[in-house]
N, CA, C and O atoms as a GROMACS GRO file, in nm:
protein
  556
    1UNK      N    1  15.274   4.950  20.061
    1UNK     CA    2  15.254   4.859  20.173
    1UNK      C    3  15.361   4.752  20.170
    1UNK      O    4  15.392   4.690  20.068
    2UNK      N    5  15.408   4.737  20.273
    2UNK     CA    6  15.528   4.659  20.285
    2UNK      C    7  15.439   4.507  20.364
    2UNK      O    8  15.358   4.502  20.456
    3UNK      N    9  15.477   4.443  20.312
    3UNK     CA   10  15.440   4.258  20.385
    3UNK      C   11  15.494   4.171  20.359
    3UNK      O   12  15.584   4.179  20.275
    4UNK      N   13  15.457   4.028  20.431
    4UNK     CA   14  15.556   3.901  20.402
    4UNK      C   15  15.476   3.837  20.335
    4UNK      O   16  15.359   3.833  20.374
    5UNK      N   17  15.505   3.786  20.245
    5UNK     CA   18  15.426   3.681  20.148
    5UNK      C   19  15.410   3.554  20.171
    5UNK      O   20  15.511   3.512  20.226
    6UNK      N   21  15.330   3.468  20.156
    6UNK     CA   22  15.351   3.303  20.145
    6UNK      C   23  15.324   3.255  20.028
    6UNK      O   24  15.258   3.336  19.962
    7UNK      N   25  15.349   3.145  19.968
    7UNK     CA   26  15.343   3.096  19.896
    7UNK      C   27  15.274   2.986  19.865
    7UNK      O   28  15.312   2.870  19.877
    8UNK      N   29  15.177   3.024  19.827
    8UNK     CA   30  15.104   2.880  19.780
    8UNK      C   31  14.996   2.858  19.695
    8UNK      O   32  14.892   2.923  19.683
    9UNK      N   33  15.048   2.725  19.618
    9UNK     CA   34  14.989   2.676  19.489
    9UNK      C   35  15.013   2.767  19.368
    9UNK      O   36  14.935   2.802  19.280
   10UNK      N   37  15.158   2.798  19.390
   10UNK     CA   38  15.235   2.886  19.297
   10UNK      C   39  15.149   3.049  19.295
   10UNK      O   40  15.149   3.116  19.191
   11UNK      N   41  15.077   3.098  19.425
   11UNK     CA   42  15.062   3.212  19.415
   11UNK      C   43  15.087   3.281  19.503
   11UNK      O   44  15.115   3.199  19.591
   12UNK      N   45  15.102   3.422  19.567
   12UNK     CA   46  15.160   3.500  19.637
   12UNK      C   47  15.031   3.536  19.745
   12UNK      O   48  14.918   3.551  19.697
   13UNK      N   49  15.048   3.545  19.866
   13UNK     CA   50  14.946   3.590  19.936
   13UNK      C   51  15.017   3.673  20.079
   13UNK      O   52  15.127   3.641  20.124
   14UNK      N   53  14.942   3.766  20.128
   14UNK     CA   54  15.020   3.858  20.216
   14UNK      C   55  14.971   3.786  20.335
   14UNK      O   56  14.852   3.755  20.329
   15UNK      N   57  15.040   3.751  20.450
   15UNK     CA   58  15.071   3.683  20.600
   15UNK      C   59  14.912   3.713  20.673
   15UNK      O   60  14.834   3.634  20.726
   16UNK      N   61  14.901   3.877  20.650
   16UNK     CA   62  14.877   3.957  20.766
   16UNK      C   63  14.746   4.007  20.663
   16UNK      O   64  14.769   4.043  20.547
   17UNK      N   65  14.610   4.004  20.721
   17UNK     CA   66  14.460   4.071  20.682
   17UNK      C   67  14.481   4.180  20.718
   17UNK      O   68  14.548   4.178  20.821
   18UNK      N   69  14.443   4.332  20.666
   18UNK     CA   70  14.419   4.423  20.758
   18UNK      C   71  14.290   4.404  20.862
   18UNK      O   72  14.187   4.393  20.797
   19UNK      N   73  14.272   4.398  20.976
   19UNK     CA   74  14.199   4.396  21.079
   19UNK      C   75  14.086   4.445  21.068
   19UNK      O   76  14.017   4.442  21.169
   20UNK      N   77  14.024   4.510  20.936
   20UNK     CA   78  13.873   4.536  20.912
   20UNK      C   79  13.814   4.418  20.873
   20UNK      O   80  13.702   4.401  20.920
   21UNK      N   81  13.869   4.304  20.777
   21UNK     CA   82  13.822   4.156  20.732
   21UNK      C   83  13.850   4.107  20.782
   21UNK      O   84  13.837   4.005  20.714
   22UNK      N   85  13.913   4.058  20.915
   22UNK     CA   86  13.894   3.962  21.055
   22UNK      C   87  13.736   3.985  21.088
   22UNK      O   88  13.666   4.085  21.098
   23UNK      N   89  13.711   3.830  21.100
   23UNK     CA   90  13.555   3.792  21.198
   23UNK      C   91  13.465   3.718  21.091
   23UNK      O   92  13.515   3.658  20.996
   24UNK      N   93  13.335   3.725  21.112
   24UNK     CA   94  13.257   3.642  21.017
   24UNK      C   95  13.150   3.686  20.915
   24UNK      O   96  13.067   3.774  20.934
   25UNK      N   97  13.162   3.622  20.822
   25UNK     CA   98  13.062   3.678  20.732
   25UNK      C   99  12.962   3.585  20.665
   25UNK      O  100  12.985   3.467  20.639
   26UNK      N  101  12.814   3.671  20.630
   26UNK     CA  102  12.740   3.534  20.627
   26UNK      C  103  12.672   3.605  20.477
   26UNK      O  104  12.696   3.716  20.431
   27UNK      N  105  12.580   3.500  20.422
   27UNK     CA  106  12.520   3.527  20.300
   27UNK      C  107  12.409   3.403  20.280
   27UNK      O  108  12.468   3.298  20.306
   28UNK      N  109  12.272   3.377  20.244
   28UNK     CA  110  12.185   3.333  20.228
   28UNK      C  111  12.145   3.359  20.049
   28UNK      O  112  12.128   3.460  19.980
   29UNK      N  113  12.142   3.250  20.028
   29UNK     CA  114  12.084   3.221  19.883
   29UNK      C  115  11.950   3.177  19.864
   29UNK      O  116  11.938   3.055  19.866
   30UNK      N  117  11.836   3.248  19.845
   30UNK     CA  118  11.716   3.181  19.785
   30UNK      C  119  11.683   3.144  19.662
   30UNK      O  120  11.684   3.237  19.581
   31UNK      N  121  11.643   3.005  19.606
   31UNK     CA  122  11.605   2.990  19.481
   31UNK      C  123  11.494   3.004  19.448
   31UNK      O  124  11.406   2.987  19.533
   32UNK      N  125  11.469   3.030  19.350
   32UNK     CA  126  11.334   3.023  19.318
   32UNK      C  127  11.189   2.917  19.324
   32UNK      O  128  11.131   3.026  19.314
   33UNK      N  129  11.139   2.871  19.327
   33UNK     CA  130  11.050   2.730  19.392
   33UNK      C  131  10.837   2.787  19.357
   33UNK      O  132  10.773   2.890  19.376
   34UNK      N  133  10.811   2.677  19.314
   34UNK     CA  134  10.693   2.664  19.326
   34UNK      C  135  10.614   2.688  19.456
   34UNK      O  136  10.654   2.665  19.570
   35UNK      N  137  10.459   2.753  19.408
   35UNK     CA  138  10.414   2.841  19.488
   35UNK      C  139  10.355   2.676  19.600
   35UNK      O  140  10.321   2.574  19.539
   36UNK      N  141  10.354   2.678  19.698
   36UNK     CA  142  10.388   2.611  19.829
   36UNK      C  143  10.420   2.480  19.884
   36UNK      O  144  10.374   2.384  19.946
   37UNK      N  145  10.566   2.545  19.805
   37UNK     CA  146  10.649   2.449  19.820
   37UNK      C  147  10.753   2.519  19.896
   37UNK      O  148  10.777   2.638  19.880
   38UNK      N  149  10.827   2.430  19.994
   38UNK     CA  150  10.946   2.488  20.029
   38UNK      C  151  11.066   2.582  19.961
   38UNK      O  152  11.057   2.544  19.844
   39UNK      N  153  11.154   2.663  19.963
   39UNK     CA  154  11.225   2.728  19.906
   39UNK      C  155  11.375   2.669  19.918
   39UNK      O  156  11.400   2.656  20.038
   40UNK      N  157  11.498   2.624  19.827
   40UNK     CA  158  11.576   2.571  19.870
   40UNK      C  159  11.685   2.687  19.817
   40UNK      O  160  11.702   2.759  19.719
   41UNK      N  161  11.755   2.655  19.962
   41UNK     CA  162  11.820   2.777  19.996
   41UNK      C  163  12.020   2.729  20.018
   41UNK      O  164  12.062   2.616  20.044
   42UNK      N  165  12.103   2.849  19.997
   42UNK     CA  166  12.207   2.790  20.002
   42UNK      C  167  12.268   2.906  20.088
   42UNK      O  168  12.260   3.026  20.058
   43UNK      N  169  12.335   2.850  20.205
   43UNK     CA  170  12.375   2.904  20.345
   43UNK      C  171  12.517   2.928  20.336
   43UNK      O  172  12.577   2.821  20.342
   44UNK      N  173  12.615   3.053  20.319
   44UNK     CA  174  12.721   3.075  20.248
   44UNK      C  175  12.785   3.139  20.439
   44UNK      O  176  12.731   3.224  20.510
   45UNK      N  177  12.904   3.061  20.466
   45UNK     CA  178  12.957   3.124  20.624
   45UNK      C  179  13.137   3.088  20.607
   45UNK      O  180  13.206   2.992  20.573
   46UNK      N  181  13.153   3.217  20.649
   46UNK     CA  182  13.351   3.260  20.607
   46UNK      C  183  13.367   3.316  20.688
   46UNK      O  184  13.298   3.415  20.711
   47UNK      N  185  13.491   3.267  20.789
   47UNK     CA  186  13.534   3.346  20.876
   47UNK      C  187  13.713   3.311  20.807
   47UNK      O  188  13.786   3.235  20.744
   48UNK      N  189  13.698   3.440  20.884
   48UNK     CA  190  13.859   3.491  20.801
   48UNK      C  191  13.974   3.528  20.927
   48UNK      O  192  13.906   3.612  20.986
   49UNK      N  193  14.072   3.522  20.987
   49UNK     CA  194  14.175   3.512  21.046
   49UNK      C  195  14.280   3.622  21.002
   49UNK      O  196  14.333   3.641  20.892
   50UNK      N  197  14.292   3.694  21.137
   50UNK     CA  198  14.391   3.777  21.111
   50UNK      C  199  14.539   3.701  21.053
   50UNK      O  200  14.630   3.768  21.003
   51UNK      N  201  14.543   3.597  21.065
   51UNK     CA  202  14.656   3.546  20.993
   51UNK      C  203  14.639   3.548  20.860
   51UNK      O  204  14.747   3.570  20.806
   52UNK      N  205  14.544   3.534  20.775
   52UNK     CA  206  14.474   3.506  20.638
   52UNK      C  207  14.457   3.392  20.601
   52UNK      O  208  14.457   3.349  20.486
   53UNK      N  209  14.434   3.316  20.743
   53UNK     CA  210  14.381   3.147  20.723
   53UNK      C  211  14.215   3.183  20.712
   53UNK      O  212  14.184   3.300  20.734
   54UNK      N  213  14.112   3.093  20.680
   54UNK     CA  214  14.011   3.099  20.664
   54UNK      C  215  13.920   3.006  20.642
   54UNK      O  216  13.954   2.920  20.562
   55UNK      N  217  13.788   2.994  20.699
   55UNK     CA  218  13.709   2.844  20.677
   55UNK      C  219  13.583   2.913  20.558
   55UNK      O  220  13.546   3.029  20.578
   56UNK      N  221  13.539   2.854  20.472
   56UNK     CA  222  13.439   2.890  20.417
   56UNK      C  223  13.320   2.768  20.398
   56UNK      O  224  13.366   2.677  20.330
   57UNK      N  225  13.208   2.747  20.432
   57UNK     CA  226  13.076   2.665  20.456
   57UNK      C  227  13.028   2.707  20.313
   57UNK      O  228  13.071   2.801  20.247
   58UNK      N  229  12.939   2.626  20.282
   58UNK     CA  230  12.840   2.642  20.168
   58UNK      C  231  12.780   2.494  20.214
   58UNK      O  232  12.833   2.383  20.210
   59UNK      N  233  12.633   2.540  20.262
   59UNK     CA  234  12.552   2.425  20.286
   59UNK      C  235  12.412   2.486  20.218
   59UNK      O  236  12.376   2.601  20.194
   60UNK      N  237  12.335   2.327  20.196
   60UNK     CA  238  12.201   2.360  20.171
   60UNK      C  239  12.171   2.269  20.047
   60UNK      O  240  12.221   2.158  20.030
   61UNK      N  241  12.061   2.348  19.942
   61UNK     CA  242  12.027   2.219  19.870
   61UNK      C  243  12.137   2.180  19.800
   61UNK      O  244  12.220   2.267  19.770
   62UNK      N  245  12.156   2.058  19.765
   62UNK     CA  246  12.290   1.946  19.690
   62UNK      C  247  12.405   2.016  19.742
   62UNK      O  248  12.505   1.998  19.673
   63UNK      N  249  12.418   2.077  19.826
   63UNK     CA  250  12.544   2.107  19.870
   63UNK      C  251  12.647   2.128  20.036
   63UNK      O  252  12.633   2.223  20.112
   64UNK      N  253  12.718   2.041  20.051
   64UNK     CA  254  12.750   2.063  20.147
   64UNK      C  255  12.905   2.097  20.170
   64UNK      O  256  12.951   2.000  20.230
   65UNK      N  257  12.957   2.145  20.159
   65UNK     CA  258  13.106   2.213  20.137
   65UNK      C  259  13.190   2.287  20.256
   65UNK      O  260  13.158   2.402  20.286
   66UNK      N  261  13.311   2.213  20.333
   66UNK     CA  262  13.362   2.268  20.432
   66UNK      C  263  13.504   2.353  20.329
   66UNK      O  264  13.560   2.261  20.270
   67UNK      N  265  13.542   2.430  20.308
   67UNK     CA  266  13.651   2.497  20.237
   67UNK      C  267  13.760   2.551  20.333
   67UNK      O  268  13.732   2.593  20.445
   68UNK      N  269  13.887   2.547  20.282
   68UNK     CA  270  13.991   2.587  20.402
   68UNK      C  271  14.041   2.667  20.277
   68UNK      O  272  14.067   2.618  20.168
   69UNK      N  273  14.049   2.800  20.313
   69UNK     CA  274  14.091   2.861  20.212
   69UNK      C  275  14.200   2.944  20.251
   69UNK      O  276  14.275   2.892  20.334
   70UNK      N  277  14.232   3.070  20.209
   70UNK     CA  278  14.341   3.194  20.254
   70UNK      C  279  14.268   3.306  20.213
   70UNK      O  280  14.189   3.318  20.119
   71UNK      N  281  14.311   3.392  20.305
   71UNK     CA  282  14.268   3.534  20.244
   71UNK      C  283  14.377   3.660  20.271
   71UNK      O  284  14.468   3.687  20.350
   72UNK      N  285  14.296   3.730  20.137
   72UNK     CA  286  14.448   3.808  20.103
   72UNK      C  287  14.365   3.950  20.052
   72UNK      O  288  14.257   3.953  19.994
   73UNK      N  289  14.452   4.068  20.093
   73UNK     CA  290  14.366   4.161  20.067
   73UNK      C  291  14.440   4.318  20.105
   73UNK      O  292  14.561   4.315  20.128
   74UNK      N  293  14.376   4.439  20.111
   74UNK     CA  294  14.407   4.573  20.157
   74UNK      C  295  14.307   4.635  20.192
   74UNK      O  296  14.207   4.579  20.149
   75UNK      N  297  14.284   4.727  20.251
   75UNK     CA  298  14.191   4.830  20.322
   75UNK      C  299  14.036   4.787  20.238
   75UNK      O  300  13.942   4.724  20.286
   76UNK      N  301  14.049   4.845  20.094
   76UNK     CA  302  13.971   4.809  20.037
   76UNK      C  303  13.917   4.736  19.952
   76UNK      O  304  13.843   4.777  19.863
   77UNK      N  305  13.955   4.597  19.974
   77UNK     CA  306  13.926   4.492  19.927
   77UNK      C  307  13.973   4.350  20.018
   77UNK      O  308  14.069   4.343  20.095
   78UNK      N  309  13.882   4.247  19.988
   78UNK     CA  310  13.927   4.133  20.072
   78UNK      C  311  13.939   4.015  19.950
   78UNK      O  312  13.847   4.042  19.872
   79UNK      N  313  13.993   3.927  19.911
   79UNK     CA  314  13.978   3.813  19.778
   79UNK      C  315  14.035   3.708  19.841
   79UNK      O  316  14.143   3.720  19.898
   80UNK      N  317  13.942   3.551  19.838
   80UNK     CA  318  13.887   3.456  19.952
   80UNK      C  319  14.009   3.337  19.799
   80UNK      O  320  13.991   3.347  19.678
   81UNK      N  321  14.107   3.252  19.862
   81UNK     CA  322  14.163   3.204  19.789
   81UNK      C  323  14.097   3.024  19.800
   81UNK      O  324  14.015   2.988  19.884
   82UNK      N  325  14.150   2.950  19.710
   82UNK     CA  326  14.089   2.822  19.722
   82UNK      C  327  14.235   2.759  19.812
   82UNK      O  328  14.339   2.825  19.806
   83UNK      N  329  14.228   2.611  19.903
   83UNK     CA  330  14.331   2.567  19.960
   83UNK      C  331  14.314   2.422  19.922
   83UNK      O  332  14.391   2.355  19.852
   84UNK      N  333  14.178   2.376  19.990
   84UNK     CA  334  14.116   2.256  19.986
   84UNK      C  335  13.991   2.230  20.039
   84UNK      O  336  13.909   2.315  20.072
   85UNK      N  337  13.983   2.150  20.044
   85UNK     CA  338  13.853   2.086  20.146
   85UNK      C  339  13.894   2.120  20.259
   85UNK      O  340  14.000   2.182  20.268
   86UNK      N  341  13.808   2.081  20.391
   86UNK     CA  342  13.873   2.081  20.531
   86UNK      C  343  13.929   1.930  20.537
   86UNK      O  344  14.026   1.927  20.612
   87UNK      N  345  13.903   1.822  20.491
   87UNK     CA  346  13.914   1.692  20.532
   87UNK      C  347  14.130   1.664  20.409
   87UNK      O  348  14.204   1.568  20.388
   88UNK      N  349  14.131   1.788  20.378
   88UNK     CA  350  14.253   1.786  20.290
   88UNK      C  351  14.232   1.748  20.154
   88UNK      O  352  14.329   1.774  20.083
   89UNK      N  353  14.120   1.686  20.085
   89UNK     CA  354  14.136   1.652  19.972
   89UNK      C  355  14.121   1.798  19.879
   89UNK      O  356  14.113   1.912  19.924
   90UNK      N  357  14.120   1.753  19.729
   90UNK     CA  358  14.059   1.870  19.643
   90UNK      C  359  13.933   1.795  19.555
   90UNK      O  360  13.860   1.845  19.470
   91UNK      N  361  13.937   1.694  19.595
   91UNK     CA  362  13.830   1.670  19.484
   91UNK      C  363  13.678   1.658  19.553
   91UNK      O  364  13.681   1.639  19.674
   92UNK      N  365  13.536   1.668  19.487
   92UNK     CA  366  13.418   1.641  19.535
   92UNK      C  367  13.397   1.528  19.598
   92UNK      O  368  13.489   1.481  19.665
   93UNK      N  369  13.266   1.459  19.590
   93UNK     CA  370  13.265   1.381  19.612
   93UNK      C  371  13.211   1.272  19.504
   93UNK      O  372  13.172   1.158  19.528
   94UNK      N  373  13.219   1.331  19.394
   94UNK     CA  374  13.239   1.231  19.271
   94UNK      C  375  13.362   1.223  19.174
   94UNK      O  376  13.371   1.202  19.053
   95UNK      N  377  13.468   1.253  19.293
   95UNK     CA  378  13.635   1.259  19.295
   95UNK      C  379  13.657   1.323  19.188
   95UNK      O  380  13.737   1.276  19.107
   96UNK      N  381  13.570   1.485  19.154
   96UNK     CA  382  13.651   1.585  19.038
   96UNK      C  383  13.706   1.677  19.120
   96UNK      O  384  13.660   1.722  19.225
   97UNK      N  385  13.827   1.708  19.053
   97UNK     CA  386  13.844   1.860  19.099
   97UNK      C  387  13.753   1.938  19.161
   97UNK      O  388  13.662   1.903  19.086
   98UNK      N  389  13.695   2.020  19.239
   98UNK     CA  390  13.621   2.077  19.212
   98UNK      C  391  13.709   2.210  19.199
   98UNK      O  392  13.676   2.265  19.094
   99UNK      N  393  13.791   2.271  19.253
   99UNK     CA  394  13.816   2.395  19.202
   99UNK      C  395  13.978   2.407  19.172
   99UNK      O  396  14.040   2.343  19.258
  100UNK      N  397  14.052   2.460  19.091
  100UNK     CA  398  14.179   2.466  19.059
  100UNK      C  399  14.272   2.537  19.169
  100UNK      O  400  14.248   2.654  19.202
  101UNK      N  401  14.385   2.459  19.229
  101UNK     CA  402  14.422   2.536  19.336
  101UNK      C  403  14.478   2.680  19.320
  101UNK      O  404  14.528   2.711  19.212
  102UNK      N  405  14.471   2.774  19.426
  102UNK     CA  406  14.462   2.901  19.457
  102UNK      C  407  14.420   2.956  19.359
  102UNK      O  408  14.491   3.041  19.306
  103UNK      N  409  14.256   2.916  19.288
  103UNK     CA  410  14.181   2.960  19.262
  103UNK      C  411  14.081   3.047  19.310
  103UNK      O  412  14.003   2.988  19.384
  104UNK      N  413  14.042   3.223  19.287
  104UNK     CA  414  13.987   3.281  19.361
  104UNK      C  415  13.843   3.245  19.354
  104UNK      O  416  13.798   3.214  19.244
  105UNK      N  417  13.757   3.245  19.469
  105UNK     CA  418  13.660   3.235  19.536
  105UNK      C  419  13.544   3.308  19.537
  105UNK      O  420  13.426   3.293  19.505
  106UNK      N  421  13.621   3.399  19.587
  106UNK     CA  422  13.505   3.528  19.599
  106UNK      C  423  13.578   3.598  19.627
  106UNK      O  424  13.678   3.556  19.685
  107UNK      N  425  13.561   3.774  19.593
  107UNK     CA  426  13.634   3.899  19.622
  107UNK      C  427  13.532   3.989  19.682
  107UNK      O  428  13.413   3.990  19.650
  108UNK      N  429  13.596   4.074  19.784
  108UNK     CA  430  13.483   4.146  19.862
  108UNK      C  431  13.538   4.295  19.842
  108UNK      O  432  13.656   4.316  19.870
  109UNK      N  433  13.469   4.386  19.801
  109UNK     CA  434  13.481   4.546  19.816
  109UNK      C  435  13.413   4.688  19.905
  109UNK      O  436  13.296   4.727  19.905
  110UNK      N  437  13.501   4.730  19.958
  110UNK     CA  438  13.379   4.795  20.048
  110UNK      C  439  13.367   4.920  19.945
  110UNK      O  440  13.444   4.958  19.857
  111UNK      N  441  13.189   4.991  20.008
  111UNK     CA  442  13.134   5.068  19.936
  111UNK      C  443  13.084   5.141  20.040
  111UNK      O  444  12.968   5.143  20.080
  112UNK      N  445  13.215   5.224  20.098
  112UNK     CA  446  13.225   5.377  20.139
  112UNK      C  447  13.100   5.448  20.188
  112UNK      O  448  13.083   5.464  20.309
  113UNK      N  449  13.012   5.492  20.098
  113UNK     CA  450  12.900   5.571  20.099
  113UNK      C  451  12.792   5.476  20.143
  113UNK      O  452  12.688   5.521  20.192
  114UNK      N  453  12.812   5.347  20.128
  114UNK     CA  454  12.682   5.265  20.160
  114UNK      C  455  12.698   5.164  20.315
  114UNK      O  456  12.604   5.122  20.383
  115UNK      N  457  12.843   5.145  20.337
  115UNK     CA  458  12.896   5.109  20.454
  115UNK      C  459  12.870   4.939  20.392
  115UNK      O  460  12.862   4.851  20.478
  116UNK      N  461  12.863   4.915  20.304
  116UNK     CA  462  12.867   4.773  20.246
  116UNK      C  463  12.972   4.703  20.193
  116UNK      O  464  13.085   4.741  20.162
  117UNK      N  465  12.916   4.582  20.187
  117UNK     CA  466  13.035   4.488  20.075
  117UNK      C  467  12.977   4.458  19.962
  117UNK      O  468  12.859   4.424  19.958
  118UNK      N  469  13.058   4.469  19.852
  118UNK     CA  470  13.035   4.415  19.705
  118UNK      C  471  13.102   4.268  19.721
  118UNK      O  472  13.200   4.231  19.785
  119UNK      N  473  13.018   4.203  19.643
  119UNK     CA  474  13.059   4.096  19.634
  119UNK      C  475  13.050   4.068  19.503
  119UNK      O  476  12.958   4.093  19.425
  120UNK      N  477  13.201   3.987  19.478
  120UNK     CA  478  13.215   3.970  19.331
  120UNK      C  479  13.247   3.826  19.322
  120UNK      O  480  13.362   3.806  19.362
  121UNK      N  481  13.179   3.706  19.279
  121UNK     CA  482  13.163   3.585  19.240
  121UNK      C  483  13.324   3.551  19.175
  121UNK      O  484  13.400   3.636  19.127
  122UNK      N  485  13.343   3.458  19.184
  122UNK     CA  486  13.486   3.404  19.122
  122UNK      C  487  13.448   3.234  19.075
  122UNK      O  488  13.344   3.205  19.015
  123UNK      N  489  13.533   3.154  19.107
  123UNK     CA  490  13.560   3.039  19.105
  123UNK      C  491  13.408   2.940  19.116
  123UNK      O  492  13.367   2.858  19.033
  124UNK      N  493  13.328   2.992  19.286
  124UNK     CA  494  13.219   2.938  19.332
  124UNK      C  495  13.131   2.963  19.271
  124UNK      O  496  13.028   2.906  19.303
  125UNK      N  497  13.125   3.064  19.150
  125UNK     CA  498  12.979   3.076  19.075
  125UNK      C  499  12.991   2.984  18.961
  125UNK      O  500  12.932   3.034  18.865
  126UNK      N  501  13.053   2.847  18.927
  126UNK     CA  502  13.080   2.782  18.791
  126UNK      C  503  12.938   2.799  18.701
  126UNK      O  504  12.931   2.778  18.580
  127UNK      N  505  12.838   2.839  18.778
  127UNK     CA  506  12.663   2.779  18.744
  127UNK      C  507  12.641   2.931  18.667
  127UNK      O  508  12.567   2.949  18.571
  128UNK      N  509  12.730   3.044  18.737
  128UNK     CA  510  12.648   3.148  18.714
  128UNK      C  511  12.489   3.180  18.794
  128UNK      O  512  12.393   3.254  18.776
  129UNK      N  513  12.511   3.126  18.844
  129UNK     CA  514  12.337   3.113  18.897
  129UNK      C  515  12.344   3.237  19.020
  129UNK      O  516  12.235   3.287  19.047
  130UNK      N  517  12.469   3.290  19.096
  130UNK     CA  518  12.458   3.395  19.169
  130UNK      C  519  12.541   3.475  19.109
  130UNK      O  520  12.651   3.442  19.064
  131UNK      N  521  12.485   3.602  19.106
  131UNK     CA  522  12.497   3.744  19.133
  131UNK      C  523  12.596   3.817  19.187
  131UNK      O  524  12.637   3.788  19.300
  132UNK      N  525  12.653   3.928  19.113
  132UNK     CA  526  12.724   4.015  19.201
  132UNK      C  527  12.661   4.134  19.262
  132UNK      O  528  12.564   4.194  19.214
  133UNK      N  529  12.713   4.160  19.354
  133UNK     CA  530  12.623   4.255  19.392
  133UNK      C  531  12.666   4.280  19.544
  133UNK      O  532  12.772   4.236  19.588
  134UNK      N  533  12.572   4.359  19.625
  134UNK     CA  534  12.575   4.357  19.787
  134UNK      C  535  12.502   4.228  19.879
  134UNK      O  536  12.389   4.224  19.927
  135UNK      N  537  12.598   4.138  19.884
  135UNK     CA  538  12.552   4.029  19.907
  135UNK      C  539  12.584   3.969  20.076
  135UNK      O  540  12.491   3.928  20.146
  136UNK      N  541  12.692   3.972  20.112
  136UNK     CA  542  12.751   3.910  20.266
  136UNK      C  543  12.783   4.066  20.329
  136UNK      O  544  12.837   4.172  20.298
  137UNK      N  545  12.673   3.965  20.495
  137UNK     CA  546  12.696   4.068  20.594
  137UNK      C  547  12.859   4.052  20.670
  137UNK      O  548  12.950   3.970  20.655
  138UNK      N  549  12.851   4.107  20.708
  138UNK     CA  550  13.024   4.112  20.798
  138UNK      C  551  12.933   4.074  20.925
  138UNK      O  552  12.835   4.148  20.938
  139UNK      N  553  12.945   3.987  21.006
  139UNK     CA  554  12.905   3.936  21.129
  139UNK      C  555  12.932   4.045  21.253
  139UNK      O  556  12.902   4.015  21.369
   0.00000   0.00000   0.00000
């Protein structure tokens, strides 16, 4: 495969998505919670750009996160890069880092026989607390 690269945060990323990971993708997190009590939940939304620009959301409990990321990828696979915040910074809001730049995110695999995505945790799981697995719908 021949492509143009960009460069950034000293890593290589291809211009151009193949046109199956253009559009939006969503994912819902339930935690676990006492019996009737509310359930606190974490609301995961990435839309990805045939350019390989990309917004990624993570809202819900203690978390509210606008992400401007890149995405970079081939037929069968998509891998969601870190950029910044949307507001430009990198740090939280108890001014840490939160993630090391063009640090990966999340990586997505399709699974052929099941017409799914694998989803493989990166950077955003620091807790471990989610799972790999078949996790985000393609919108």
């Amino acid at each position: 495969m021949i492509c143009a690269l960009t460069a950034v945060a000293g890593s290589c990323y291809a211009d151009v998505v193949p046109t199956r990971w253009v559009g939006s993708y969503s994912y819902q997190y339930v935690m676990g919670h006492a019996a009737g009590e509310p359930a606190p939940a974490w609301d995961f939304s990435l839309t990805v750009k045939a350019d390989g620009s990309c917004e990624l959301t993570w809202q819900g409990y203690q978390k509210d996160d606008n992400i401007i990321c890149k995405a970079s990828g081939e037929n069968s696979y998509l891998r969601i890069y870190y950029i910044s915040f949307a507001d430009g910074t990198t740090s939280d809001p108890l001014r840490q880092q939160a993630y090391e730049s063009g640090a990966e995110l999340v990586e997505f695999k399709s699974i052929k026989k099941q017409g799914a995505l694998w989803t493989k945790w990166g950077a955003l799981n620091k807790t471990n607390i989610l799972k790999d697995g078949v996790r985000f719908t393609h919108d």
